[in-house]
Structure formats: C-alpha cells, structure tokens
N, C-alpha and C positions, 0 to 999 in steps of 0.2 A: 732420181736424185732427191735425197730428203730436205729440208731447211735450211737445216746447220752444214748440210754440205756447200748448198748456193751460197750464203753466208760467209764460210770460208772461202771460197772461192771470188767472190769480190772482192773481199778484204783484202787480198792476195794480187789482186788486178791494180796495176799502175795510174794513178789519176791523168785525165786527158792532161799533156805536156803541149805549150808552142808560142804563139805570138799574137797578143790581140788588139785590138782596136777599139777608141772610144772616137765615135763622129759626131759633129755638132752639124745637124742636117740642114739647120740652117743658112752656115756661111759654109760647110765644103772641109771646114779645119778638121784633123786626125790627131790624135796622141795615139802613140805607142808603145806596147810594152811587153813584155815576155814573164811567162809564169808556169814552175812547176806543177802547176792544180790550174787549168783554166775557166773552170767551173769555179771555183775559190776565187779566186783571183775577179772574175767577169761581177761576181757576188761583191765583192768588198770594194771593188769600186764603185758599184753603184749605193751603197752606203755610203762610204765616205762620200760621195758627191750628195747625195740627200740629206745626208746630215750636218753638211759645211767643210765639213775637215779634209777633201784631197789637199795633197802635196801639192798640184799644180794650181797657183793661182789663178791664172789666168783659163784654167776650164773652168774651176771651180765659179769663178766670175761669168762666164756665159752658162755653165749648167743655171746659176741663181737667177740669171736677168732670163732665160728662154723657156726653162721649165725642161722637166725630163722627157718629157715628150717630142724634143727637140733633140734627142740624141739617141744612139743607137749604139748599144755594144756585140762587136762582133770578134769572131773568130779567124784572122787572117793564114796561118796555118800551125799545122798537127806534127809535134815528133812522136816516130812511132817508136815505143821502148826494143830495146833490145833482148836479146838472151838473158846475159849477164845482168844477174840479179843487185849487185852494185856498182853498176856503170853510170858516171857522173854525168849528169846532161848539163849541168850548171854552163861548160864552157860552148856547148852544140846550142846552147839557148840562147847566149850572149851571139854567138855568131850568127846565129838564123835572126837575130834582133836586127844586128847592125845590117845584114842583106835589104831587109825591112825598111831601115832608115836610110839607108841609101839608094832603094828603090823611089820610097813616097816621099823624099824629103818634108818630112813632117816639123818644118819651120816657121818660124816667121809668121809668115800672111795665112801661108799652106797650111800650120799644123802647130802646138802645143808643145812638141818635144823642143828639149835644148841642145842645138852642136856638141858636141864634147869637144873639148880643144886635144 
C-alpha cells in the first residue's frame, strides 16, 4: 500500500466518538462531556483551561488555584461508528451522556456539571 493510499484511507476513518471526562485529582470532582472528535475535544479543553477561557467557571477556578497537574483528562467511553456513512450520532452521544450523568452524578460537592431542569 503506497502513501497516498494510507492517507486516504484515514482521512476516510471516523474520528474517535464518546464521552469524556476532566478530574480535579485533588478534591475527587468530575465534569463531563460528550464529543464527536475526542481527541479534539480532550485537546481544546485543556487549552481553554490553560489559557482562562473554559465555560465552566467553577473548573476553570480550581484548574487556576491547583495547576494542571492537578487534573487529568480521560476517556470514559467509545461509540463505535456504524456502516451507514451518514448516520447521526449527535442524539446516541446526548444519551450515552446523560447515562454518564446519571451514573456519576457529577454535582454539586461531586462534580462541575449543572442538573438540567
């Protein structure tokens, strides 16, 4: 197989899809979140947190006062694509999320995320 064959052939490959997690190893608290690219996704928040600008104040506020070394991003799980080449994951993402959240209740004392009403 030549270059340009591998090449296409990634290109072509669906970016890892699922549900990840930012932990503050110090107190135990989680946020969570869901992403079509969790490579992307795992990427851009640890920029935003480095550079001041997450959404979540209140990580944003302990990433500042513990330093990054004090958190860990992970991978909680993987959808695996389908056949069908335009099959929407958008609402299997939101549900594999909310299983998530109502697993780890990531509240309050526990965790970053906000209830939804």
């Amino acid at each position: 197989m030549d270059k340009s064959e591998i090449k296409r052939q990634y290109k072509q490959k669906p970016p890892a899809m699922g549900i990840f997690q930012v932990k503050n190893l110090a107190s135990g608290r989680i946020y969570i979140g869901r992403a079509m690219d969790l490579n992307g996704k795992l990427n851009s928040q640890k920029f935003q947190l480095k550079n001041m600008m997450h959404m979540n104040k209140e990580l944003q506020k302990d990433f500042n006062e513990l330093g990054a070394d004090q958190f860990s991003f992970e991978v909680l799980d993987r959808l695996q694509p389908k056949e069908s080449p335009d099959h929407d994951y958008g609402q299997e993402l939101k549900e594999l999320e909310e299983m998530w959240l109502d697993k780890l209740q990531p509240y309050a004392g526990k965790g970053y995320n906000r209830k939804k009403s």
